[in-house]
N, C-alpha and C positions, 0 to 999 in steps of 0.2 A: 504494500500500500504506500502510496507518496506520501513523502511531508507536505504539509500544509502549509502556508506561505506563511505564520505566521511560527511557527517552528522554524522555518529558515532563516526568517528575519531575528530569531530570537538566539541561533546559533552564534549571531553577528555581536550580540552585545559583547561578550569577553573582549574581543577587539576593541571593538567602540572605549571600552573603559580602559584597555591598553594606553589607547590614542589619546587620552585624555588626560593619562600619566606623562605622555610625551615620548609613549614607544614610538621612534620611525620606521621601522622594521613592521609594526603592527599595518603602521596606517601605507604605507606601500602595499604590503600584502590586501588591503581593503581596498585601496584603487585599482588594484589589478581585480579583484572580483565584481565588483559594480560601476569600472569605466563605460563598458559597452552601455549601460542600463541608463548614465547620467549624460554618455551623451546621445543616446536614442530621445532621452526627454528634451534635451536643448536642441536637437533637429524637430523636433515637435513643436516648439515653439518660431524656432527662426522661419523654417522651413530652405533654411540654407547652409546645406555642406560647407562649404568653403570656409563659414564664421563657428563652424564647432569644436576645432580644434583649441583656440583662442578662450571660446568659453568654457569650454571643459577645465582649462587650464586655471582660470580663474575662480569656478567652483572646488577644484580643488584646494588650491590655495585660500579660499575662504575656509575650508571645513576645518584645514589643519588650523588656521588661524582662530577659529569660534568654537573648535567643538567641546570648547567648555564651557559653553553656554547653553548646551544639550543637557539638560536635567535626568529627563526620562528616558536612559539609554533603549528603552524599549520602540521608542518615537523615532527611534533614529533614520528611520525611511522616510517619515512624513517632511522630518527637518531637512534631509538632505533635498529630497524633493524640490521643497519650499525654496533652498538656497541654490540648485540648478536652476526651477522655474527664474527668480526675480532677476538671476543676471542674465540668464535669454532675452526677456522681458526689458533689461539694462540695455543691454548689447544692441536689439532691435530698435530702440529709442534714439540710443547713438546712429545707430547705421540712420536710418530716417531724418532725424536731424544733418546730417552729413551732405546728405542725399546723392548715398553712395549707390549707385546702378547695383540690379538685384544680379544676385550670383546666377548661373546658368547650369546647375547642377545636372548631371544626364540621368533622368528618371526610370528610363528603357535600356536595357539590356541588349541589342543586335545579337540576332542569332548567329551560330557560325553558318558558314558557306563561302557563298563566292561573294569577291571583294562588292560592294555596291556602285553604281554610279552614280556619276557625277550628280546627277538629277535627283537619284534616289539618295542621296547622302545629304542634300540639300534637303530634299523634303522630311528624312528622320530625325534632322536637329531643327525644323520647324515643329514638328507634334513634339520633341522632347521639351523645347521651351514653350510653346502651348501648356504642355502637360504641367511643365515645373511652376509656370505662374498662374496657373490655374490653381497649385497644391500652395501656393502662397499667399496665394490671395485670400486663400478659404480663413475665416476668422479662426485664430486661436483655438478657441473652444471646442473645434471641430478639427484643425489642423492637425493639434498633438496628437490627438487618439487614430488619426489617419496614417500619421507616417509612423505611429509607433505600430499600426498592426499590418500596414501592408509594404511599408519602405523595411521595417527593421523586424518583423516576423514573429512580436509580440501575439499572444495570447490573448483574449478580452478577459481573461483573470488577471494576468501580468497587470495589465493596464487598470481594470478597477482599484488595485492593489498599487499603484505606481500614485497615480491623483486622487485616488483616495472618494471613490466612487460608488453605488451598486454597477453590477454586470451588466443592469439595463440599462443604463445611464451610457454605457460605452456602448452599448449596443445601436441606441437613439441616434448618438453622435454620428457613428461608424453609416448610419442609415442616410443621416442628412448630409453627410459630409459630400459619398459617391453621388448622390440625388443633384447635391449644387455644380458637383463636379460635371457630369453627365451635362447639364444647364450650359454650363459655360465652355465646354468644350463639343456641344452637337456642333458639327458640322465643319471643326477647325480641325480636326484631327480622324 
C-alpha cells in the first residue's frame, strides 16, 4: 500500500529541523529532493522557462535564509509553497514592469523523422508560440494547475497537495483552463 502524502511530507521534518540547526548537508540533501517540485510551481506561475532557473535560485536562498521562521515543521510544504508562489508572483511583477518581451519557451515536442521544411519548421514555431502564449496568458489561477499537470506530469493529488486545494478544485481548474485554451487557440493552431 502507498504512503500517503502526508507520511511523506512528515518523513521531511527530521530535515526541516536539521536545516534549522544550520545542517548544510541536510538542506542540500532537501533541494535535491523537492527542486523539480519548486520549480514545476514557479513555471506555474510564470508560465516561462527561461525565468525558473533565477527563481528557483532565489526561493532557495530564501528558505535557507527564513526557515527559522517555520514554527510548524509539519507546514513545511504549505511554507515553502507560499515562498516559491510570492517570488514567481515577485519575478512576474519585475518582468512586467520591465517590459521584458515574453520568453518563447517550445511547448511541442517534434516527433522524430525526416528533417522538416523550411515551411513546415516555420509553421511549428508558429503553433509553439500560439501554444506558449496562449498557456501564458491563461490567468494564474488556472495556469499553475495547467503546467503542473500537463507540462510537468503532476498528479491532481500532487497538485491539490502542492496549493493546498480539494481534488475538485484542481479538477474545475484543469476543466476551464483546456476550455479557454481551446477559445483562444481554435483556428491558430
Amino acid at each position: 500500500m502507498p504512503m500517503s502524502l502526508t507520511a511523506d511530507y512528515d518523513a521531511d521534518i527530521p530535515v526541516i529541523e536539521a536545516i534549522q540547526q544550520g545542517d548544510r548537508d541536510a538542506f542540500a540533501d532537501f533541494v535535491r529532493a523537492h527542486d523539480r517540485w519548486v520549480r514545476g510551481m514557479v513555471l506555474g506561475v510564470l508560465g516561462d522557462r527561461d525565468a525558473v532557473d533565477d527563481v528557483a535560485q532565489q526561493v532557495w536562498a530564501a528558505v535557507w535564509m527564513r526557515i527559522g521562521e517555520l514554527r510548524d515543521t509539519r507546514r513545511w510544504r504549505p511554507w515553502l509553497y507560499r515562498l516559491a508562489h510570492n517570488a514567481a508572483i515577485d519575478a512576474h511583477r519585475a518582468r512586467v514592469r520591465r517590459r521584458w518581451a515574453v520568453g518563447q519557451a517550445p511547448i511541442a515536442v517534434r516527433s522524430e523523422g525526416a528533417a522538416p521544411t523550411p515551411p513546415q519548421e516555420l509553421s511549428e514555431a508558429e503553433r509553439r508560440r500560439a501554444v506558449t502564449e496562449a498557456i501564458q496568458a491563461l490567468p494564474a489561477l488556472y495556469r499553475e494547475p495547467f503546467v503542473l499537470r500537463h507540462l510537468l506530469d503532476w498528479s491532481y493529488r500532487e497538485i491539490a497537495a502542492a496549493m493546498d486545494m480539494p481534488v475538485d478544485t484542481v479538477e474545475t481548474r484543469l476543466v476551464r483552463a483546456r476550455r479557454m485554451l481551446r477559445e483562444t487557440l481554435d483556428g491558430k493552431v
